[in-house]
VOGU-3710 file (C-alpha; in Angstrom, 3 decimals, decimal comma):
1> xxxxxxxxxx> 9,554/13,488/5,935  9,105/10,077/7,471  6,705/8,561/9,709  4,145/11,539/10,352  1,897/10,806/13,269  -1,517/12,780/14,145  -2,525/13,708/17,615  -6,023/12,196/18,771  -7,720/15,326/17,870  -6,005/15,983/14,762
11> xxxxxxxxxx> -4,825/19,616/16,100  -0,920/18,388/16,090  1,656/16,681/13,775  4,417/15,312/13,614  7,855/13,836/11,476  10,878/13,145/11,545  13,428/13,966/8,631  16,697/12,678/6,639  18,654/15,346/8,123  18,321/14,623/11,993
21> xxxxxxxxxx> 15,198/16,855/12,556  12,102/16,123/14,465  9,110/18,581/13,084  6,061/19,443/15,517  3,295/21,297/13,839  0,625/22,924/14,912  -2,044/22,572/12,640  -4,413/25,056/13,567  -1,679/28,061/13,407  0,822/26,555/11,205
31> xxxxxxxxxx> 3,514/27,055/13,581  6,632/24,681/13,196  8,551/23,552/15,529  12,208/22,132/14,851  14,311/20,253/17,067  17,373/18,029/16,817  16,951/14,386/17,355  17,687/12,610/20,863  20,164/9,672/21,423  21,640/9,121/17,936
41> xxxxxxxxxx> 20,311/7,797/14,744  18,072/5,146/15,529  15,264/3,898/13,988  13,594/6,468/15,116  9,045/6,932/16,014  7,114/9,076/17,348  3,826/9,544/18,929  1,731/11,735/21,283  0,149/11,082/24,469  -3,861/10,425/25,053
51> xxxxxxxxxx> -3,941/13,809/26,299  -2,186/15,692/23,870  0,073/17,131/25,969  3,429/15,674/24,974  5,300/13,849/21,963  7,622/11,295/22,458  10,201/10,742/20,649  11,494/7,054/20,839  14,406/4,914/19,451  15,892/1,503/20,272
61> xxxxxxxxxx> 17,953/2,784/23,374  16,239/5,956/24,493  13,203/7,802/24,573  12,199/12,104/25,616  9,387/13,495/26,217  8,756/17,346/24,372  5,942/19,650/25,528  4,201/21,071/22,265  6,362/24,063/22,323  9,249/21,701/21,250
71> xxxxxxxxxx> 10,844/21,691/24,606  12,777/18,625/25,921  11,204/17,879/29,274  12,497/14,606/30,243  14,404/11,217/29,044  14,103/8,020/29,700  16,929/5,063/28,871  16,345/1,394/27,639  16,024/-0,511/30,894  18,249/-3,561/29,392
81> xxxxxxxxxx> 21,122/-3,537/27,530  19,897/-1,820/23,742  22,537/-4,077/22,406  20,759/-6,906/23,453  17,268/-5,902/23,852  16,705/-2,605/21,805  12,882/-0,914/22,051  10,468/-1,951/19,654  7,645/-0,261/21,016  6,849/2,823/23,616
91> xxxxxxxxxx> 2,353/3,398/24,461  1,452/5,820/26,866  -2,352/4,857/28,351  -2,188/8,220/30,540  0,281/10,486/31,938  1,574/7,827/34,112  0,812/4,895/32,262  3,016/3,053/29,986  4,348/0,357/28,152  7,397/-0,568/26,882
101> xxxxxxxxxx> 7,874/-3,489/24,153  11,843/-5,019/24,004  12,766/-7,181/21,117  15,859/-8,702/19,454  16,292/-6,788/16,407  15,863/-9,689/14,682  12,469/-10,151/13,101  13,198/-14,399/12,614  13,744/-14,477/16,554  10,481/-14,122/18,228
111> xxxxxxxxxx> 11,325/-13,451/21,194  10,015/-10,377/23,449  9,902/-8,550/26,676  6,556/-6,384/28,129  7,491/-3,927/30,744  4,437/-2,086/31,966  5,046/1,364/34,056  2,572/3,068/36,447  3,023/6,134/38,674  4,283/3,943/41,627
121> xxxxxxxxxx> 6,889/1,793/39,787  7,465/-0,673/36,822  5,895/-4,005/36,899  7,840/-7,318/36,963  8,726/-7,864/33,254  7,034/-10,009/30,929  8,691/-12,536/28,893  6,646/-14,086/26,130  7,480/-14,716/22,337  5,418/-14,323/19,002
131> xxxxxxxxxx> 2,626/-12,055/20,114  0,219/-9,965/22,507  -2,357/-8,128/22,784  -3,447/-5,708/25,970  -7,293/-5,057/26,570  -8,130/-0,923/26,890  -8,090/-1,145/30,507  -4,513/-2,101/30,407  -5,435/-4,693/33,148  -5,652/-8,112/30,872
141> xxxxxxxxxx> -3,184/-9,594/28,279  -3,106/-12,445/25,925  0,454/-13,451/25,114  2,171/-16,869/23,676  4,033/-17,922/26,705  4,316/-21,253/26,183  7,449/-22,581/25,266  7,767/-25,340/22,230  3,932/-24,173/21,142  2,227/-21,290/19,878
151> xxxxxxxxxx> -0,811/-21,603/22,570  -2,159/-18,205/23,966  -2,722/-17,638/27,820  -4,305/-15,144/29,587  -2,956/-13,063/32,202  -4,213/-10,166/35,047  -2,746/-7,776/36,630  -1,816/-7,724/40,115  -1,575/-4,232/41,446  -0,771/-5,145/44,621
161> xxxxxxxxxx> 2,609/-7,748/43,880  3,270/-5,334/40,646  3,406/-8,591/38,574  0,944/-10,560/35,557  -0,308/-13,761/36,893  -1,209/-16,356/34,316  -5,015/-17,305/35,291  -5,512/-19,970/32,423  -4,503/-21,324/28,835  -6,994/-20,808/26,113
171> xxxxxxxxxx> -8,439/-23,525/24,280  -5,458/-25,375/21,939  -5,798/-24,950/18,275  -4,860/-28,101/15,967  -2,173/-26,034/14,684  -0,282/-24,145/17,934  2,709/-26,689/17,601  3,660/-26,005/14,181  2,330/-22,087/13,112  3,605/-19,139/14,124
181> xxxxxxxxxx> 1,152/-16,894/15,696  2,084/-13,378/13,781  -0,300/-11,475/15,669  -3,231/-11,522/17,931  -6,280/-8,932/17,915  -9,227/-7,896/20,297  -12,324/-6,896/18,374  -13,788/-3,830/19,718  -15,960/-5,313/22,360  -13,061/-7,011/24,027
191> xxxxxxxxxx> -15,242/-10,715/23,781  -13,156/-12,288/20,450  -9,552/-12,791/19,977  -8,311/-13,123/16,563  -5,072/-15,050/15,953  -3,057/-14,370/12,634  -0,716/-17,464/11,748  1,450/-18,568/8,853  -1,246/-20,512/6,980  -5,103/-19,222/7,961
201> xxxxxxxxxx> -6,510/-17,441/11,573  -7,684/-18,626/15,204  -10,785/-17,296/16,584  -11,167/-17,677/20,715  -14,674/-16,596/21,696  -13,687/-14,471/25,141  -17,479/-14,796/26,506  -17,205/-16,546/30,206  -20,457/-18,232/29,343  -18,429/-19,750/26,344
211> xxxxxxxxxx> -15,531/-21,362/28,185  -15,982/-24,573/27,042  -15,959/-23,692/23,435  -13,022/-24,469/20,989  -10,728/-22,208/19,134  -12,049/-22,050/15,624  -9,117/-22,495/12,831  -9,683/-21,069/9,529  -7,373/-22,371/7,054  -5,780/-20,416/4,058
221> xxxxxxxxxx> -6,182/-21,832/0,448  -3,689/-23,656/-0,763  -0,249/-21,563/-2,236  -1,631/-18,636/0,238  0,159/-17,488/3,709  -0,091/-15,290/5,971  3,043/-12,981/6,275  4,833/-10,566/8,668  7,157/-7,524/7,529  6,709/-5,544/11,152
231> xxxxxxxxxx> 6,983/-7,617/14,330  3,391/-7,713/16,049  1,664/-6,892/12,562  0,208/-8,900/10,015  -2,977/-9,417/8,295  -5,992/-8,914/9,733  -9,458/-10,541/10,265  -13,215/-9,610/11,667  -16,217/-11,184/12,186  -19,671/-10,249/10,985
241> xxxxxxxxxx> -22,354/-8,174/13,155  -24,409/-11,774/13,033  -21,242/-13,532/13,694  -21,727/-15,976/10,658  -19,205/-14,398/8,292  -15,394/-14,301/8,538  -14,058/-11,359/6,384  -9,948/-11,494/6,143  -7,516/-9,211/4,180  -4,590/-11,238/2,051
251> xxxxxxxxxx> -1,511/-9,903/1,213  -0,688/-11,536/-2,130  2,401/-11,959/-3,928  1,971/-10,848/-7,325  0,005/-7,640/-7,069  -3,002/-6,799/-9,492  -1,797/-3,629/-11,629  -4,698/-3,241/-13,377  -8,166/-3,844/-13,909  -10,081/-2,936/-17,095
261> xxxxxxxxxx> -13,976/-3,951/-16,894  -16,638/-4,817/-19,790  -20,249/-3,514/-18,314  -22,199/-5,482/-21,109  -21,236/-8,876/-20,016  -20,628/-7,981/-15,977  -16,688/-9,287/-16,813  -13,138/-7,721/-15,947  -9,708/-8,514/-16,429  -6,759/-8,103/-14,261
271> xxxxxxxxxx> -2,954/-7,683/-15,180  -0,577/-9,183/-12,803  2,620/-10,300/-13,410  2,570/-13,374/-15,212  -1,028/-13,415/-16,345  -3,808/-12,141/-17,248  -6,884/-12,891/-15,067  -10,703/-13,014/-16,259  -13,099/-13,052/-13,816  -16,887/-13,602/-13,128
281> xxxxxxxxxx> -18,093/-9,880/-11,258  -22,023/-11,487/-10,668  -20,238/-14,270/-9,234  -16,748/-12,883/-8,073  -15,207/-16,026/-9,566  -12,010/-16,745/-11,634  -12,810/-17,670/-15,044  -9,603/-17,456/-17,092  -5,918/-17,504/-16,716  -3,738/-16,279/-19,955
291> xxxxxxxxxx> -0,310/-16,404/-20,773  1,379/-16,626/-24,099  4,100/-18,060/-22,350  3,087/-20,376/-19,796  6,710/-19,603/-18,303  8,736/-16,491/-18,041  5,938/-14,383/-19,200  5,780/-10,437/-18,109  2,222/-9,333/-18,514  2,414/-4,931/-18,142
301> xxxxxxxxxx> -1,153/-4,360/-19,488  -4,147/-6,025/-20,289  -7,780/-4,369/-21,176  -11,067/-6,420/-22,783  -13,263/-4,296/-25,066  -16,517/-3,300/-24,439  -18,748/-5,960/-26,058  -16,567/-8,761/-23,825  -15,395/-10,897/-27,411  -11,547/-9,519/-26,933
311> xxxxxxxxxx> -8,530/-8,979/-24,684  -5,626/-7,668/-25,587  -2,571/-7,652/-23,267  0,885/-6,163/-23,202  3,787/-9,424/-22,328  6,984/-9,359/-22,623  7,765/-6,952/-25,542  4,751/-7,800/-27,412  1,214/-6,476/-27,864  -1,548/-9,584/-28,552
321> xxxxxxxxxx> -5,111/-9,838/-29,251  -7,084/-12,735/-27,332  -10,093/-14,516/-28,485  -12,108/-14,361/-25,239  -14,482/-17,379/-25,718  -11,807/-19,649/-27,142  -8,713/-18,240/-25,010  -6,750/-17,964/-27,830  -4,346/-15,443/-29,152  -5,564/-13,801/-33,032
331> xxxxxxxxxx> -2,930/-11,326/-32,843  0,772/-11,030/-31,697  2,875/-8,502/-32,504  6,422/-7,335/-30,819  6,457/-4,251/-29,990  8,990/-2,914/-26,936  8,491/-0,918/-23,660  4,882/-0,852/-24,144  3,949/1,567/-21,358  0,222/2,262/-21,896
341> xxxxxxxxxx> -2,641/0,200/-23,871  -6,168/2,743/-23,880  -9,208/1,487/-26,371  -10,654/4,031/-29,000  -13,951/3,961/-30,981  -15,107/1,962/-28,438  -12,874/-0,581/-28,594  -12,688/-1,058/-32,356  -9,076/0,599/-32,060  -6,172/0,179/-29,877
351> xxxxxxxxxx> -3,237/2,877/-28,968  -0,151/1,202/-27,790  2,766/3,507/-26,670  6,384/2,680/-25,634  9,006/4,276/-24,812  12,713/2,531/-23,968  14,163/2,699/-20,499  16,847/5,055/-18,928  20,202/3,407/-19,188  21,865/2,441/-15,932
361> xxxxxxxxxx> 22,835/5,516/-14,021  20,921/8,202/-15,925  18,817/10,531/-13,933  16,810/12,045/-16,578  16,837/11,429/-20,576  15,586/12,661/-23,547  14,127/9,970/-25,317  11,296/9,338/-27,996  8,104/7,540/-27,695  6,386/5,403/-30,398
371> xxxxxxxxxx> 2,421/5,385/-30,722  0,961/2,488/-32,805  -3,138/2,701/-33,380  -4,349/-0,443/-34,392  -7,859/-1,989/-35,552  -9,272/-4,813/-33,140  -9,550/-7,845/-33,858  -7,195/-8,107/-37,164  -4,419/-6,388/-35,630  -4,031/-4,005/-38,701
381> xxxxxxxxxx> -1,595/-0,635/-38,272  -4,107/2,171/-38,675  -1,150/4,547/-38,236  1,736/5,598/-36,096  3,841/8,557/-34,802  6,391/9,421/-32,503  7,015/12,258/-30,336  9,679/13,166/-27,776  9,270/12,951/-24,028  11,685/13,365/-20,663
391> xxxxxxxxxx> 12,018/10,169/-19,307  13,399/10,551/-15,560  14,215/7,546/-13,416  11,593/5,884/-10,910  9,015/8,490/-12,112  5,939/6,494/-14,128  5,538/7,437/-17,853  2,822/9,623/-18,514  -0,298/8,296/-20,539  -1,834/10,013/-23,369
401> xxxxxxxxxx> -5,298/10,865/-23,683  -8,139/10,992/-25,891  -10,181/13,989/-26,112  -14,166/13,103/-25,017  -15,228/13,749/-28,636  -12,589/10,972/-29,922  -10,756/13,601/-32,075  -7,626/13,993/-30,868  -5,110/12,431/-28,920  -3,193/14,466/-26,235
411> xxxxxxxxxx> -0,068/13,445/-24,764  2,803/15,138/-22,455  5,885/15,770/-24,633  9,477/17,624/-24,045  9,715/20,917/-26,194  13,072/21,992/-27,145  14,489/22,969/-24,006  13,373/19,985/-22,239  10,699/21,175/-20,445  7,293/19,791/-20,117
421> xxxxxxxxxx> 4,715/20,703/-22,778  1,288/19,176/-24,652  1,320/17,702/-27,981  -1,553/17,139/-29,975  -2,600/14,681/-32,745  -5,225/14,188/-35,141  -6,844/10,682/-33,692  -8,411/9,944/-37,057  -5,100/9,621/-39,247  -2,346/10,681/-36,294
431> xxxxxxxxxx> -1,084/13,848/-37,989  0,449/16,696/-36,108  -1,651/19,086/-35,676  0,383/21,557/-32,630  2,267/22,036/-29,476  1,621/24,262/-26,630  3,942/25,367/-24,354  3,220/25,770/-20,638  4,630/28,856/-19,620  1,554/31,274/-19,138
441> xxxxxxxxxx> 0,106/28,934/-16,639  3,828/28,235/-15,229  3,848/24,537/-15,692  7,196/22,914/-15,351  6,418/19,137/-14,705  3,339/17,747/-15,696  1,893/15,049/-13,556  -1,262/14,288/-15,787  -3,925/15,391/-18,358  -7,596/14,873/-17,656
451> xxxxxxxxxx> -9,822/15,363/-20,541  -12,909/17,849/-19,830  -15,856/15,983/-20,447  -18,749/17,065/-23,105  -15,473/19,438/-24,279  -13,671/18,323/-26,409  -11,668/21,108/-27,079  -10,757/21,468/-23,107  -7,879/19,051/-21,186  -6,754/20,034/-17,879
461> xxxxxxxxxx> -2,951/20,191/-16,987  -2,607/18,928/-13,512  0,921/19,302/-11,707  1,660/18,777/-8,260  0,866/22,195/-6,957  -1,789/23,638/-9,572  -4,155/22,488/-12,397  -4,429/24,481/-15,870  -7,034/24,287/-18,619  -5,688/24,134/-22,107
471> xxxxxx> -7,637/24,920/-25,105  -5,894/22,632/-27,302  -7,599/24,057/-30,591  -6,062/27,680/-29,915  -2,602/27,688/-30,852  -2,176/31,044/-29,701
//
């Protein structure tokens, strides 16, 4: 199912599939509707009308209209060449109302075409580039018009020539010559206009008692942009009830994949790619960055005990104990795959498991992974043991657990015909103690264990559809 749309009032969904279906259900009955798609593959969207009375189905050369019984009630065709200009975007206001967005199909060409519809007839088409924005009234727009700049004008409508006139420019940023505008936003009161652009934001107070009042440009940190992957649509920014604060959302390029936290000293540590980041939480600031290998390094895991003196980190094949305070490494030791790093004894032990990858062109393998438990800070091998697992392409490994009373560590394994099961090991010296199959709470593919708290001998089985509770000291 892709792009599934709600109606206003939630009663009604939506989707489109990968084998040239539309779906419409009603999600107060359950009824499904299911129709063939309309003009072709294109890339294809849907949405429903204010009134929830129609969905539209829209691609870059047509778009219908259903009723909610799934029955095709009119169509409508690309009013310029789809070759040329193919449909970016289709809004219905009312019944009559619409909009119609034209682009190049080329998101590194900017330019754009508005075409508003009302009952009577279309309105003189509006060429602009970059970005606009419409105000809920549908009657006032602020678009980049200008050629050579990235300045934003304003313009009315004219319901009695059928056109947008341009009533005036808004006030020039330092920066409208040389950054893109990537998208412009009305805050919900209509009276602030917030510009996205390559390297920060604009901010145009709207107020007609604040004409005379310059844009205000908000600059990005250096090594930090602004980006677009969807014409129209980038990152977003809002102001404050007391209007003092600016509050923006960043995409950044190397995403954090995990955050471990040490409550006695108010400190956390994040994992990204190529480092491991301390941080400050009283003060939100960046303390620390580590890296064994100032260049090429791979950090997969990193976690800081409880008491805040140690960090240890998973980068590139090799498990290593930090020194906090003097941000050096006590402890490195290779050790491949690592796919999960969890603290025991409160954080006076360390369980590292890895597991190889699937070989190029395997679906699903039968492979073994290797548990290591060692003693923080010295590094020491408590113990180890190994146990198999089905390893399938593009689906996450599975972590082990510990039990809430620390004595046993549960983990997902592959029984003998490959199907999922639970393994259980002694967490004090890693001995075997049994398996359980699945098959009395019909089980097939485990997506997780959760350990029952304040019982230890409990650990739910959760899979997609159902959850099971295991008692993982009867073997029976």
């Amino acid at each position: 199912m892709q792009a599934l749309v709600l109606s206003p009032d939630n009663k009604w969904a939506a989707a489109y599939t990968n084998n040239n279906q539309t779906v419409l259900l009603n999600m107060l009955s359950i009824h499904c509707n299911r129709q063939p798609l309309r003009g072709g593959r294109q890339s294809l969207r849907l949405l429903f009308t204010w009134v929830n009375q129609n969905l539209f189905i829209y691609g870059t050369k047509t778009w219908v209209k259903y009723d909610l019984r799934g029955n095709l009630e009119e169509k409508f065709k690309n009013p310029y060449d789809a070759t040329v200009w193919p449909i970016l975007k289709v809004e219905y206001a009312s019944k009559t109302d619409y909009k119609v967005i034209l682009w190049t199909g080329n998101i590194d060409d900017d330019k754009m075409v508005f075409i508003y519809y009302t009952g009577i007839r279309a309105y003189e088409p509006l060429e602009y580039h970059s970005s606009f924005v419409i105000t809920k009234e549908q009657d006032t727009l602020y678009a980049c018009t200008t050629q050579n700049n990235y300045s934003v004008s304003i313009y009315h409508k004219n319901e009695q020539e059928f056109k947008w006139l341009k009533i005036k420019d808004l006030p020039r940023s330092p920066t409208d010559e040389t950054e893109v505008v990537l998208q412009l936003k009305l805050d919900k009161d209509e009276k602030i206009l917030y510009g996205t652009t390559s390297n920060g934001f604009v901010i145009w107070h709207l107020d007609p008692s604040e004409d005379d009042r310059p844009a205000i440009v908000l600059a990005l940190p250096y090594g930090i942009r602004n980006i677009s992957t969807i014409m129209l649509q980038s990152n977003s920014i809002m102001i404050s009830g007391h209007k003092n604060y600016a509050i923006a959302g960043v995409r950044h390029e190397l995403q954090i994949d995990s955050i471990s936290l040490s409550h006695d000293l108010g400190l956390a540590v994040t994992a990204t790619r190529n480092c491991v980041g301390v941080w400050n939480l009283r003060t939100g600031k960046l303390i620390a960055k580590l890296a064994d290998s100032p260049l090429g390094a791979i950090v997969t895991h990193a976690l800081i005990t409880p008491d805040a003196k140690y960090i240890i980190s998973s980068e590139s094949g090799h498990v290593l104990i930090w020194h906090r305070l003097t941000e050096r490494v006590i402890f490195k030791e290779e050790q491949p795959g690592v796919r999960q790093l969890t603290l025991m004894e409160d954080g006076n032990k360390l369980l590292a498991i890895s597991k190889p990858s699937n070989p190029q062109g395997t679906d699903v393998v039968r492979t073994t992974a290797t548990a290591c438990v060692r003693t923080v800070p010295d590094g020491e091998t408590d113990y180890t043991f190994e146990y198999p697992v089905r390893s399938i392409t593009g689906v996450p490994f599975k972590p082990a657990i510990i039990t809430s009373d620390n004595l046993h560590i549960v983990a997902t394994a592959a029984d003998k015909t490959n199907r999922d099961c639970i393994i259980v090991f002694n967490a004090i010296s890693g001995t075997l103690v049994h398996r359980i199959t699945l098959k009395s709470c019909s089980i097939k593919d485990v997506s997780s264990l959760i350990p029952m708290p304040h019982k230890g001998h409990l650990v739910a089985v959760a899979a997609l559809d159902k959850t099971a509770q295991c008692h993982i000291k009867d073997t029976s």
